[in-house]
N, C-alpha and C positions, 0 to 999 in steps of 0.2 A: 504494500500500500504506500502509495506516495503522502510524502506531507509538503505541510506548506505553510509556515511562519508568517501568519497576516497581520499588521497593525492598523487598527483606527483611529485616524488624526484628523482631529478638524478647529475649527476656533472654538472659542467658551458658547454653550446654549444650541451650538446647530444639531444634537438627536446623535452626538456617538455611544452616551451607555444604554439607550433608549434602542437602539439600531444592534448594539451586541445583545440587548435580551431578547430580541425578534428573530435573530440568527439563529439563537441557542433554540428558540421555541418552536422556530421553525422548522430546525433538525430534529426535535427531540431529544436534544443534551438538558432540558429541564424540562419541567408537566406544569409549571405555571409561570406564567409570564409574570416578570416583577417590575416595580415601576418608581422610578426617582423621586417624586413626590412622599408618597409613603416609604419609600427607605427600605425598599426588599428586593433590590437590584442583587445578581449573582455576582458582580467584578467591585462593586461599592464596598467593603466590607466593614471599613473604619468607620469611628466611631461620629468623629466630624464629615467624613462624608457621605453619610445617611443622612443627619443632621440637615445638613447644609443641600445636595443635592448636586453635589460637584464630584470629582475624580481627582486625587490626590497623587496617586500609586498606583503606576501601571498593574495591571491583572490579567492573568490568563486564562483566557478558556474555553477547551477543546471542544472540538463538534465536528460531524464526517460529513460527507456531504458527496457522494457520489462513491468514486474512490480513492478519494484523500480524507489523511488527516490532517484537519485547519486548526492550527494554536492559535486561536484569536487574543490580541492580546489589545485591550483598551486603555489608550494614555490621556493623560489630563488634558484638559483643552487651554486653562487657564498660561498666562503667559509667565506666573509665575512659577508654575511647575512646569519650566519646560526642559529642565534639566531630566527629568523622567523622558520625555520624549525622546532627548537626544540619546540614552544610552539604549531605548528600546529600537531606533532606527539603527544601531551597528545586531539586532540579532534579528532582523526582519529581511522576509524575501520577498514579500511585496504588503501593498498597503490601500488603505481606502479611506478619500479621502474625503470627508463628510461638507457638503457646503447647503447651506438654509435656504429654501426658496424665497423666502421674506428676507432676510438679511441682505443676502448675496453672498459677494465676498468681499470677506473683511481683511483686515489688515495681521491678525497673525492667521489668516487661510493661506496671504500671497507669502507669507515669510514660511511657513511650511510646507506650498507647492515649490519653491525655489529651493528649497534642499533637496525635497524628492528629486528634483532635476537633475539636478547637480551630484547626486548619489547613484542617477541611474534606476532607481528603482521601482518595479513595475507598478503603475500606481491606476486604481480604477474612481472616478469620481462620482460619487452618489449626490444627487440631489432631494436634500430629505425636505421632509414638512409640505409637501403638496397640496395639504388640503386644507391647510390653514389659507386665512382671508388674507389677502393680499401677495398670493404666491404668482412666481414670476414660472417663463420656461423659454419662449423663445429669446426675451431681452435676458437673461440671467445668462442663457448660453453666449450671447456675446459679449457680455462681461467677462466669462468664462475666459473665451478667446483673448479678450485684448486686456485684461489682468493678470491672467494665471499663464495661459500658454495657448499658440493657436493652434497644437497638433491635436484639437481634440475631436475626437468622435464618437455623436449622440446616437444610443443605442434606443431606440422608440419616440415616441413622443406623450403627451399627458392630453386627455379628455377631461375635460370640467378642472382646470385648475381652480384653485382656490375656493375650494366647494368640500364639503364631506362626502362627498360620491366619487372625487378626484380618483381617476385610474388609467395605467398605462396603457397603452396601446399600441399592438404591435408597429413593424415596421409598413410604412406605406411603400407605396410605388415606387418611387423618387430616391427610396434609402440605399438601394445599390449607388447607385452614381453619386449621391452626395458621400459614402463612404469610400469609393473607387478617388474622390479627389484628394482626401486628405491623406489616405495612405498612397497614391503618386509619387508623393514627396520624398520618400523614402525606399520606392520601387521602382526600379525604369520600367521594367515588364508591365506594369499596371500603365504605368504614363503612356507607354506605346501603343499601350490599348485603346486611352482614350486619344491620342493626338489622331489616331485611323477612324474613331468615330466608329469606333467599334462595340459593341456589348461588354461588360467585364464577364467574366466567368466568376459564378457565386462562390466556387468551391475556393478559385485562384485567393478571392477577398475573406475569405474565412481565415484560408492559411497566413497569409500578411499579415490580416490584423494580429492576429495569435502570436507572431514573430512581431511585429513590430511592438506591440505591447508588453512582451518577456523584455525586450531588449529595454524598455524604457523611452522609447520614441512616439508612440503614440499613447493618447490615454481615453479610455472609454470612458462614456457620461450615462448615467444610468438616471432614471428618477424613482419616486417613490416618497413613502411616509413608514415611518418607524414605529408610528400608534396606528395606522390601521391596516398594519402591512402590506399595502400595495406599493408595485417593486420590488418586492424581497424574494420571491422566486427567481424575477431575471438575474437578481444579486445575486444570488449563489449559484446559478447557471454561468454566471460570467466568472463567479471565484474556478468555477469547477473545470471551467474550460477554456480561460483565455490566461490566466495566474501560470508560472510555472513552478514546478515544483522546486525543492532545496536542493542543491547542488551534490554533487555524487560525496561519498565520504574520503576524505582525506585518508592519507596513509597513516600519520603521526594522530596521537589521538593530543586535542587541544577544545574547549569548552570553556565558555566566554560568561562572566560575572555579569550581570542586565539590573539585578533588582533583589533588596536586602531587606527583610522587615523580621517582625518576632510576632509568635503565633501567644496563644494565647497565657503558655506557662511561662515567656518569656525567654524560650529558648529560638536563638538564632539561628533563620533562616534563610537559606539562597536561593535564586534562582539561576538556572544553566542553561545555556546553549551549546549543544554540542555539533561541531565540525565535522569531528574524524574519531577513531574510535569507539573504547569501553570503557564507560564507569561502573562500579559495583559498590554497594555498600561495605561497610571496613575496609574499604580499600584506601591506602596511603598517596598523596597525590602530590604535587609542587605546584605552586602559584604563580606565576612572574607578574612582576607589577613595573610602570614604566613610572619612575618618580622624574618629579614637574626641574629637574635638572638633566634627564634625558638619560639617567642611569638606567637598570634593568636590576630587578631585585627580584629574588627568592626567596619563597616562605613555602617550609611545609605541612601541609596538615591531613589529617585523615577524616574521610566520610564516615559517617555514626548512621544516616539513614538517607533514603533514597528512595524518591516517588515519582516516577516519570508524567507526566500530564497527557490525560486520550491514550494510556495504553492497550492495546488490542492483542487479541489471539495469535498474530504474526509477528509481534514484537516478541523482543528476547524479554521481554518482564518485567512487571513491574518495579522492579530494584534493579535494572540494567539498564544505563543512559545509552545509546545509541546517535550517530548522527543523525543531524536532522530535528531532534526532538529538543522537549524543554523539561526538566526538574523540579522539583522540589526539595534540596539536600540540604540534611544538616547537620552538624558539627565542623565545619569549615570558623572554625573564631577568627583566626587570621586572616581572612579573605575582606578584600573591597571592592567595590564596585568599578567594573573596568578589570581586574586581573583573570588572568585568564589560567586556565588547568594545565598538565600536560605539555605546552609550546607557548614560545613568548612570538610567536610569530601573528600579527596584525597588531601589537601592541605600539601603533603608532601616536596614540595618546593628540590626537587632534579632535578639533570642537569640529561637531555639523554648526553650531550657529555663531552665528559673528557675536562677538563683546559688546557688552551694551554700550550705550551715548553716555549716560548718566548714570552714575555709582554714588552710594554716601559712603562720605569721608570723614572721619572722626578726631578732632584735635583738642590737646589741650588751650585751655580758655585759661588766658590768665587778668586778675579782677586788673584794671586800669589801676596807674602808678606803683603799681606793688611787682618785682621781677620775679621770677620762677629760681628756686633754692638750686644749689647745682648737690650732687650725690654728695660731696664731700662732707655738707653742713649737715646730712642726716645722719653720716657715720662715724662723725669726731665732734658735732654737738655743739660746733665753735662757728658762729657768725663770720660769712664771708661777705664780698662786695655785692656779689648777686641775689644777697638776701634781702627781701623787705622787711619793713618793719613789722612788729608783732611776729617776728619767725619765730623767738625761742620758745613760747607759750606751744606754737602747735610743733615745733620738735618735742617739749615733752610730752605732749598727750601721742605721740603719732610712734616714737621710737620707745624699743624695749630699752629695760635697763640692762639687758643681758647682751646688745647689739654689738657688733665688732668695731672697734677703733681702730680708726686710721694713723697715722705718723704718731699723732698726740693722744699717750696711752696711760689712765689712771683705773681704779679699782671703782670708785665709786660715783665716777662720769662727771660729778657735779661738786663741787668745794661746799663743806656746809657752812652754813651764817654763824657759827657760836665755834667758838676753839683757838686754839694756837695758830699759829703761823708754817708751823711747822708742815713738812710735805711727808711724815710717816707714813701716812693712808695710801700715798701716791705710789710712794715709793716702794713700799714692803707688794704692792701686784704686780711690779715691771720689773724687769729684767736687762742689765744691761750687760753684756757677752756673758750671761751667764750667773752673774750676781746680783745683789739687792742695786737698785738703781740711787747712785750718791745723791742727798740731798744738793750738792752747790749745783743739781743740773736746772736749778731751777735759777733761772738767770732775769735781774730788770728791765723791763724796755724803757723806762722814766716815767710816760705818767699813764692815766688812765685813757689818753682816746688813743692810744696805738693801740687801741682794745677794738679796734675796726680797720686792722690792719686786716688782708686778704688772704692771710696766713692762719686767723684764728689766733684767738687769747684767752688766757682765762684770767681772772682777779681773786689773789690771796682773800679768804675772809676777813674782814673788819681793817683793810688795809684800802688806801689809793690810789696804789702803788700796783699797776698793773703785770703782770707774771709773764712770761711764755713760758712754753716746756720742751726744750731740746733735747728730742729723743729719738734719731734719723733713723734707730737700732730699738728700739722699744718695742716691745709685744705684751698684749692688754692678755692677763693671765687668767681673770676669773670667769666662771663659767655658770656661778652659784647665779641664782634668782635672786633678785632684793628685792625692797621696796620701790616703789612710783619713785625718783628723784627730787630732791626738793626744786625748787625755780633756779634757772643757770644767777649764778652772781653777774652778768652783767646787765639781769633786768632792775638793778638799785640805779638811784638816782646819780644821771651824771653818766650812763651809760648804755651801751646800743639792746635796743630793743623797748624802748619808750616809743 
């Protein structure tokens, strides 16, 4: 059985998780049809989007439809979850791309038909919402053309638009020749055909289209509605028969990281794309990850469990990943999104979407007249030139007393206001090559305003007489917790920090 890796993308509100419950119901992959409003959609599962009535996190899920198996997988529409989009379009082999008959096309429609482009990737375009009031068909398809792309070709037409009766209708007279012109483009045989004014042969524009739409050259336009499923047959006649299937399987086995969430005991799970080979459960694997400096890393980790998604009778099993298919595995801790199993080969680590125009940017704010403290004045507690006023108050509310000192190194960071002159406290915690640090290292600068010199100062207590402490070779010894520090001495009168 062939598969086929589908993704639906379309702008916020145009009927993508509305259009995956119709798939699913139409196959009989569910028995009751669920509905975003009420919040019992089968790909919604989170908690805010039920809520809400939006798609957060892409979701898979399978349904057969002739003789393929289709992993449908529905991505958010929202322009801020389009980082989910971008990594579901590196494990997708084709896609559908949902546009509003009332809308039209919008502006993230044309920024995700211009990736599709640009990727190649066979893309089919549904026209949803038909029977809502003010639904368009013939003007929406030349918007179609002269916003999105003009390789397009409309597969029927709509009777009773904008009506609750609204429904497809086959191909008229006229649809050979209007489809013989647009695949020309891409055909000389076809072109030769009509340049002689000749008939096309139906079987010749069957195959074309088939080939020109695998290739990504032309894109079929389908219409329809999602709430009362007209269209949706032609859909999956067009999934079944003009989509190509997944590419044959690789020789190296390699399986591609798309999508990371935690189920409900909070154990972490992945999802897989598999290329080339075998996975199995307990089996040991390696990771490569392409880091944002262009290295290649390895991480390895082992599978604990293993649930392939749409496994059938012909598959190797339910706990065997095969090419082609998608997973559910877990115990991968190590794994992130983008690394891949097995082979570091496609880990090119480029964006489908361009960088946004506008980013926020965060900086510190500093209050007018007052300058920003530099490190130093946090780690040695001593007023420099770039400090404002009122700095020693929020140095001591802000730093421990157990913090590390810079060059100028005592025991108890702060001189107390009641005592001697004496530097014992200072001394008996520093160390200088080895022994008690001599008191004469405590040398005069003369008076109290070299107390704002850029170097840091401190003030003997009950003196005016302002200190330094040369100590190039000093290392602050204690490691004990004390108390809060009392106020640095140079918030007294007559010195900085007034």
């Amino acid at each position: 059985m062939q598969t086929v890796n589908l993704g639906i993308v379309a702008h916020v509100d145009a009927g993508k998780t509305s259009l995956t419950e119709r798939l699913l119901h139409a196959t009989g992959a569910i028995d009751r049809l669920g509905s975003v409003d009420a919040g019992t959609t089968r790909t919604d599962t989170g908690e805010i989007e039920r809520r809400r009535g939006i798609t957060i996190r892409s979701a898979v899920a399978p349904f057969r439809v002739r003789d393929r198996q289709v992993n449908l997988l529905d991505t958010p529409g929202h322009s801020d979850f389009v980082a989910e989009v971008e990594r579901a379009l590196g494990v997708l082999d084709a896609a559908v791309l949902v546009v509003s008959a009332v809308e039209g096309v919008q502006p993230h429609t044309r920024r995700l038909m211009r990736i599709l482009r640009s990727l190649r990737l066979p893309t089919l375009i549904f026209v949803n919402k038909i029977d809502r009031v003010g639904a368009r068909t013939d003007e929406l398809v030349a918007d179609v053309r002269r916003l999105l792309t003009p390789a397009v070709a409309p597969l029927g037409t709509v009777r009773a638009p904008g009506t609750p009766g609204a429904a497809v209708r086959p191909q008229d007279p006229g649809y050979a020749d209007r489809l013989a012109e647009v695949l020309a483009e891409h055909d000389d045989e076809l072109l030769a055909t009509l340049v002689d004014d000749l008939p096309p042969d139906p079987g010749r524009i069957d195959e074309a289209l088939r080939a020109q739409t695998a290739a990504g050259l032309v894109h079929p336009l389908l219409f329809g509605s999602a709430m009362s499923g007209a269209g949706v047959p032609e859909l999956l006649d067009a999934v079944a028969a003009l989509l190509p299937p997944s590419p044959p399987a690789e020789p190296a086995p390699r399986a591609r990281v798309f999508a990371v969430e935690r189920d409900a005991a909070g154990e972490r799970v992945v999802y897989l794309r598999s290329y080339g080979g075998r996975l199995r459960a307990r089996q040991r694997v390696v990771a490569y990850r392409r880091e944002p400096d262009g290295r290649t890393t390895a991480t390895r980790a082992r599978i604990t469990g293993l649930d392939v998604a749409g496994a059938t009778a012909d598959h190797a099993g339910p706990g065997t990943l095969t090419a082609g298919h998608i997973a559910r595995v877990t115990g991968l801790t190590g794994v992130r999104l983008g690394d891949q199993l097995g082979s570091p080969a496609g880990l090119d680590g480029r964006s489908h979407f361009p960088a946004p125009t506008v980013e926020a940017v965060i900086r510190p704010v500093t209050r007018p007249g007052r300058r920003r403290c530099t490190p130093r004045c946090w780690t040695s507690r001593t007023p420099t030139r770039s400090c404002g006023p009122g700095w020693p108050r929020r140095a001591a509310r802000a730093c421990s007393s157990t913090a590390r000192c810079s060059a100028r190194c005592w025991r108890r960071r702060w001189p107390r206001r009641t005592g001697s002159r004496r530097t014992s406290d200072r001394a008996a915690s520093c160390t200088w090559s080895g022994r008690p640090a001599p008191a004469g290292r405590w040398r005069s600068s003369g008076t109290a305003s070299s107390a704002r010199s850029a170097s840091g100062s401190s003030r003997a207590p009950g003196s005016t007489t302002a200190w330094r402490w040369n100590s190039a070779r000093c290392r602050c010894r204690s490691t004990r917790p004390s108390r809060r520090p009392p106020g640095p001495p140079w918030t007294r009168a007559g010195t900085v920090g007034r």
